[in-house]
MISEMI-358233 format. One line per 10 residues: number of its first residue (from 1); for each residue x, y negated, z negated of C-alpha. Coordinates in steps of 0.05 Angstrom, whole numbers. Example, Ala and Ser with C-alpha at 12.3 -4.5 7.8 and 13.67 -1.06 7.14 Angstrom:
residues 2
1 = 246 90 -156 | 273 21 -143
***
This chain:
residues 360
1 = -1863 -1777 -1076 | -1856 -1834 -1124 | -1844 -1786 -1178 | -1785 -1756 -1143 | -1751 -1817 -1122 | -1756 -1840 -1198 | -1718 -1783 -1212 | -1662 -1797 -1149 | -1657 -1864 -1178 | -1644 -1840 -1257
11 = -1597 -1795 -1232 | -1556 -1832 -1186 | -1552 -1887 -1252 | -1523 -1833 -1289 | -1479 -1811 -1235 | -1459 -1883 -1217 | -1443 -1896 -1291 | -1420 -1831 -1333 | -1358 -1814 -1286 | -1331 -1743 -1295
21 = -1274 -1740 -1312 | -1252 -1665 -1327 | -1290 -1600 -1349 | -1293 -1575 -1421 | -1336 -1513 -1399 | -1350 -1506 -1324 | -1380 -1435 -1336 | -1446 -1477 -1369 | -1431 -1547 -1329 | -1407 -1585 -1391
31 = -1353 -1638 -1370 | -1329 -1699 -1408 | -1348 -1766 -1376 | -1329 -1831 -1383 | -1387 -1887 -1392 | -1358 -1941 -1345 | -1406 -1995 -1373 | -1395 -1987 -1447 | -1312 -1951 -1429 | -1320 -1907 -1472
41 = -1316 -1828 -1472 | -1377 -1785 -1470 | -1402 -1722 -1450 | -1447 -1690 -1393 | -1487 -1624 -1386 | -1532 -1599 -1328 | -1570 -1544 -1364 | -1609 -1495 -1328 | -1638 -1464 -1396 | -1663 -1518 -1441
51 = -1726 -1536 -1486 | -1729 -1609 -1461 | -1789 -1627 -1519 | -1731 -1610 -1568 | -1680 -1655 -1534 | -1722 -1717 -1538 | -1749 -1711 -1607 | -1670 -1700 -1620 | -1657 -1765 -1591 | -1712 -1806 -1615
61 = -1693 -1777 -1696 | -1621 -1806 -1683 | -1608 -1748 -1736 | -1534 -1752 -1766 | -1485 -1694 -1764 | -1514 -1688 -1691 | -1489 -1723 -1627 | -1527 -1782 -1611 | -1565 -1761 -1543 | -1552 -1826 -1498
71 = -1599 -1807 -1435 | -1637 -1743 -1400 | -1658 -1733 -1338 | -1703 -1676 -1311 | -1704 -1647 -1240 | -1711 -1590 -1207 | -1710 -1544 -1262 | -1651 -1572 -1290 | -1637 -1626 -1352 | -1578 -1674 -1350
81 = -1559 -1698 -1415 | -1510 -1747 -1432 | -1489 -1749 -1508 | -1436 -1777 -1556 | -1366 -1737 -1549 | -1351 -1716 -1616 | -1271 -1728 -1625 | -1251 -1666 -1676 | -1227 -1587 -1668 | -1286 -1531 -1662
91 = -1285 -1491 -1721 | -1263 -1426 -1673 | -1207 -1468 -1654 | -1183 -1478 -1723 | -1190 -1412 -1737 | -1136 -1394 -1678 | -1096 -1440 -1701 | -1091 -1448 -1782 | -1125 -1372 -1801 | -1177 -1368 -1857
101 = -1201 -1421 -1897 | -1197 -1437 -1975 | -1256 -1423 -2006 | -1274 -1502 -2025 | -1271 -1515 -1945 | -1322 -1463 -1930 | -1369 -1493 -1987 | -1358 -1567 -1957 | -1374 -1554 -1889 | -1430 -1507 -1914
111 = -1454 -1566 -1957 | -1454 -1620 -1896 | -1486 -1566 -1850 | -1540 -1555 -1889 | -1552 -1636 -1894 | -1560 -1633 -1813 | -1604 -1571 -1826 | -1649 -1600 -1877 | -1663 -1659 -1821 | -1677 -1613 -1759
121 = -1722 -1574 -1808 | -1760 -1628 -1840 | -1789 -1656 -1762 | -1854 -1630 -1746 | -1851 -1571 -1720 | -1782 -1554 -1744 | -1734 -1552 -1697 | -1691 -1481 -1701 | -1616 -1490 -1679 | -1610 -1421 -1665
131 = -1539 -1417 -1640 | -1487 -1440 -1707 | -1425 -1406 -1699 | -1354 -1426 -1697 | -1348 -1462 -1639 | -1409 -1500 -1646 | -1383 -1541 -1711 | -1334 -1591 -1695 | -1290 -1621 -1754 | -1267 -1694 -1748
141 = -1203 -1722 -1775 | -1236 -1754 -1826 | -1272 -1691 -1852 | -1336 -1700 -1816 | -1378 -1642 -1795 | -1413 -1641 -1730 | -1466 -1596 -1704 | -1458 -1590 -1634 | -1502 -1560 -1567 | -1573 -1546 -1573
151 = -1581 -1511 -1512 | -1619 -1450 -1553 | -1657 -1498 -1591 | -1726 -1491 -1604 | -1792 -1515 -1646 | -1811 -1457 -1709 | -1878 -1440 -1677 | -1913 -1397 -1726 | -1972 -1369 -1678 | -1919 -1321 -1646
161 = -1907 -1260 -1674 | -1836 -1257 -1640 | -1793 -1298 -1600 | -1806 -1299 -1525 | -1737 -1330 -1502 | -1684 -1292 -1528 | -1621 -1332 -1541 | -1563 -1334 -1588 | -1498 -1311 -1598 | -1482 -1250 -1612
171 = -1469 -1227 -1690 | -1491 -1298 -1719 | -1560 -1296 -1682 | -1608 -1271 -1733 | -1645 -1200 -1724 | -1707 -1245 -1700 | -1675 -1276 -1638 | -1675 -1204 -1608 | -1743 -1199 -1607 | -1757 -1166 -1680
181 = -1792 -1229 -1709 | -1800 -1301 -1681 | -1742 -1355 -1713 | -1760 -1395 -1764 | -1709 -1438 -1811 | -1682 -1374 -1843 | -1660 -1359 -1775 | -1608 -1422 -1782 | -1591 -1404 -1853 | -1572 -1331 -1823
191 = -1520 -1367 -1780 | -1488 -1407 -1827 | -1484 -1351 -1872 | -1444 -1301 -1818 | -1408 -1376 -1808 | -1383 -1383 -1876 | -1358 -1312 -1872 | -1314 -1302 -1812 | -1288 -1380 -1834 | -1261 -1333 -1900
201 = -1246 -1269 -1868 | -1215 -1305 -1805 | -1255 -1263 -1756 | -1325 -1237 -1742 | -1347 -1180 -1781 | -1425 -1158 -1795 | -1404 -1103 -1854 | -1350 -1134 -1888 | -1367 -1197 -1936 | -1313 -1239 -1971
211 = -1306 -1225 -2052 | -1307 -1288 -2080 | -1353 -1343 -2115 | -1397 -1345 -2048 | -1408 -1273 -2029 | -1476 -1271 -2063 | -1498 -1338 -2028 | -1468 -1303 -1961 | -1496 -1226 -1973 | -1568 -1263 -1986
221 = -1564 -1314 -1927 | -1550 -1256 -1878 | -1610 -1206 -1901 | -1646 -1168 -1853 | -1712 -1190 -1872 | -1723 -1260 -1865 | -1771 -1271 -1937 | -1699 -1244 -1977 | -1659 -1298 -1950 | -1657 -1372 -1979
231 = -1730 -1406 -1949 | -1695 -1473 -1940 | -1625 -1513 -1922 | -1640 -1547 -1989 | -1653 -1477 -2032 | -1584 -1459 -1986 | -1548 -1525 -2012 | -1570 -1523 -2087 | -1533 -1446 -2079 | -1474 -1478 -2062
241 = -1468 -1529 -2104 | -1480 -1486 -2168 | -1485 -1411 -2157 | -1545 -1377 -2181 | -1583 -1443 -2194 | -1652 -1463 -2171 | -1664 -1521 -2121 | -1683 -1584 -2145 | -1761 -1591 -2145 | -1789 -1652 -2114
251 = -1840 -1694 -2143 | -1854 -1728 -2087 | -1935 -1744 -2068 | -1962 -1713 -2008 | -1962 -1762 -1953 | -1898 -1792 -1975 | -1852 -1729 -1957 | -1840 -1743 -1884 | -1814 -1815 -1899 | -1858 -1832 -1842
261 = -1891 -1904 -1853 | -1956 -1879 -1810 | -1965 -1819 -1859 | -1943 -1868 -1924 | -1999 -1912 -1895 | -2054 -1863 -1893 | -2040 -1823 -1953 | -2042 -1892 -1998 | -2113 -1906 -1958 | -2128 -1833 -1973
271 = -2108 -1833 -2050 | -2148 -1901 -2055 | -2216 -1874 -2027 | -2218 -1818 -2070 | -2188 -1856 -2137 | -2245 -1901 -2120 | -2295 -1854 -2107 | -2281 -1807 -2169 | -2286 -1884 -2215 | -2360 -1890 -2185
281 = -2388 -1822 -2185 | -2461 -1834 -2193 | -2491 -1774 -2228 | -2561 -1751 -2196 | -2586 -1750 -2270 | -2590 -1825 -2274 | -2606 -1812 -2357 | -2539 -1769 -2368 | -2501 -1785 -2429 | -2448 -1839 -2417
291 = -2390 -1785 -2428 | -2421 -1732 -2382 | -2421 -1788 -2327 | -2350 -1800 -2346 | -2335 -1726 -2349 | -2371 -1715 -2279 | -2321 -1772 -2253 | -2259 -1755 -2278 | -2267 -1682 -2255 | -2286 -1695 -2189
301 = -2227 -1737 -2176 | -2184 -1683 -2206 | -2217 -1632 -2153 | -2206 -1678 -2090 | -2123 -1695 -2116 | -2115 -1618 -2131 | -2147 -1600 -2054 | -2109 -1645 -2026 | -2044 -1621 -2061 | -2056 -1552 -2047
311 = -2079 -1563 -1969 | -2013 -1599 -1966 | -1972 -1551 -1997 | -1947 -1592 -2062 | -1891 -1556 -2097 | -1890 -1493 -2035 | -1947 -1465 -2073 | -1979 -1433 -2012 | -1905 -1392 -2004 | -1931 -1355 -2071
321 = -1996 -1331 -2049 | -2026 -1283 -2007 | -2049 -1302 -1935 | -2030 -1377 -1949 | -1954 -1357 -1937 | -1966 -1318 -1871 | -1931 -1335 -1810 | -2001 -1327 -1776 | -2024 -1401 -1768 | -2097 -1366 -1762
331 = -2087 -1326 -1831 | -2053 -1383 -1868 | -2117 -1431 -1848 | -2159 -1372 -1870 | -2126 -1366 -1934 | -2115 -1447 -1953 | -2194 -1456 -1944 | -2209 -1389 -1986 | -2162 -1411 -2049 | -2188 -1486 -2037
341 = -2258 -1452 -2042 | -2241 -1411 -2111 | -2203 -1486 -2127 | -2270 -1523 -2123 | -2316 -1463 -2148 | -2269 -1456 -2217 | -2266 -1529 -2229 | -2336 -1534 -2220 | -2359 -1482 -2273 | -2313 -1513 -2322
351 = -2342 -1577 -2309 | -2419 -1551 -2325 | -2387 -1511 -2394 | -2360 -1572 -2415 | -2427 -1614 -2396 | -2460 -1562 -2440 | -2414 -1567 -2499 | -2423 -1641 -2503 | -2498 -1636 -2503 | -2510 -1587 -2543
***
């Protein structure tokens, strides 16, 4: 009972404070509100189909290019979101009014989508917007691009062979969404691919691509198979920016990636032990030559850094090998441990060649 009357009380807050005001699509219960405490516009949604996990890692990340999520309420089967109203025109409704696009448009809003991409895809799990199509991008008067309603949302789950919800709109949903694979982030890059097409043709069309500077980035963002289109926002991005170029490669340490100050934390405690540990290596052969001690040190802290980098995917070197780039999360585990195994097993019978050389 307690739990129930928490609930009454949240929502009669948000009904006592977010004040409808008119609809903007009663078909799905989305209205525009006004936030009597703060006077300011906002907008309200009473979803009946909804992943509510994605909604509040959504809010918590704050992520920009998104609408900032202000409160949620669950009951009864249903979510009630109040978020940010994004002032601007829907992509669709620019369309009606002002045709096709110039080609540097497309590229722009291409760019800035796949910057709100790259930051849905970079939470753990990914979160897979799975419905970006023209009236889901909203364009600001000051050139902003928004990324609006994540009522198909959902987190990549790479256990499932196939998605078990099947949502999206039809010809920008990917192949995968209709039950012939499970959506991962190529599934977004799909989307804005069809997107950045009908913005240059002025309507839909699935056969017909645009001949111009970014009809190879479109035909390859739109592939049937998931493995031929671009494998990240960023890959997506450094297309844009120069055709036929090669994303940027990031340097970055494992453990620093995420940005997250836990992980930062751990992986310099982590880097320390082993740096540590590989400086006093003590050699069961107490008599060893100085420089086999050394030589026993060194390359057992080069083992531990290179099994750590490869367990952590350093560079997307598990995407180029077998079983570590399966969606399986079973097979991947199965293949990491087997190429960490050959990792250790290789270094190792270097090490004892060497140890040999330099006694001999």
């Amino acid at each position: 009972m307690v739990k129930f009357s928490i609930m009454d009380t949240a929502l009669k807050e948000i009904e006592d404070r977010y004040k409808t005001i008119a609809p903007l699509n009663e078909k799905h219960r989305v209205f525009l509100a006004h936030d009597e405490a703060l006077d300011c516009m906002c907008v309200k949604k009473i979803l009946k189909t909804y992943n509510a996990d994605v909604y509040k890692r959504v809010q918590a990340a704050k992520i920009k290019g998104l609408p900032e999520i202000y409160r949620l309420t669950e009951k009864d089967g249903e979510l009630t979101v109040i978020e940010e109203y994004i002032d601007g025109e829907t992509i669709a409704s620019l369309l009606e009014r002002e045709g096709v696009f110039p080609e540097d448009k497309v590229r722009d809003i291409a760019l800035k989508l796949c910057d709100i991409l790259n930051d849905l895809h970079s939470m753990e799990p990914p979160v897979i917007h799975r419905d970006i199509k023209p009236s889901n991008v909203i364009v600001t008067s000051t050139g902003e691009v928004r990324l609006i309603d994540l009522n198909a949302a959902k987190l990549e789950n790479a256990e499932k062979a196939e998605d078990t919800v099947l949502l999206g709109t039809y010809g920008y949903a990917a192949p995968e969404q209709f039950g012939f694979g499970s959506s991962t982030v190529q599934t977004d890059i799909y989307a804005v691919g069809m997107l950045m097409n009908t913005m240059l043709l002025g309507e839909y069309s699935r056969d017909t691509i645009k001949g111009n500077s970014l009809s190879e980035t479109i035909a390859r963002c739109v592939m049937i198979r998931t493995e031929d289109r671009y494998g990240s926002a960023l890959e997506l991005r450094a297309a844009l920016v120069s055709p036929g170029s090669k994303p940027k490669v990031s340097f970055v340490l494992p453990g620093f990636r995420s940005k997250n100050p836990l992980h930062m934390i751990i992986a310099v405690l982590g880097y320390a032990a082993i740096i540590i540990m590989g400086l006093t290596f003590e050699t069961t052969n107490q008599e060893s030559n100085p420089k086999v001690i050394w030589l026993e040190r060194i390359w057992f802290l080069i083992i531990m850094l290179l099994l750590v980098f490869f367990t952590s995917d350093y560079l997307g070197i598990q995407k180029k090998l077998p079983l570590c780039n399966s969606r399986n999360l079973i097979i991947r585990i199965i293949g990491i441990i087997l190429f960490d195994a050959v990792i250790a097993i290789g270094l190792l019978f270097i090490m004892v060649g060497l140890e040999v050389m330099m006694t001999v």
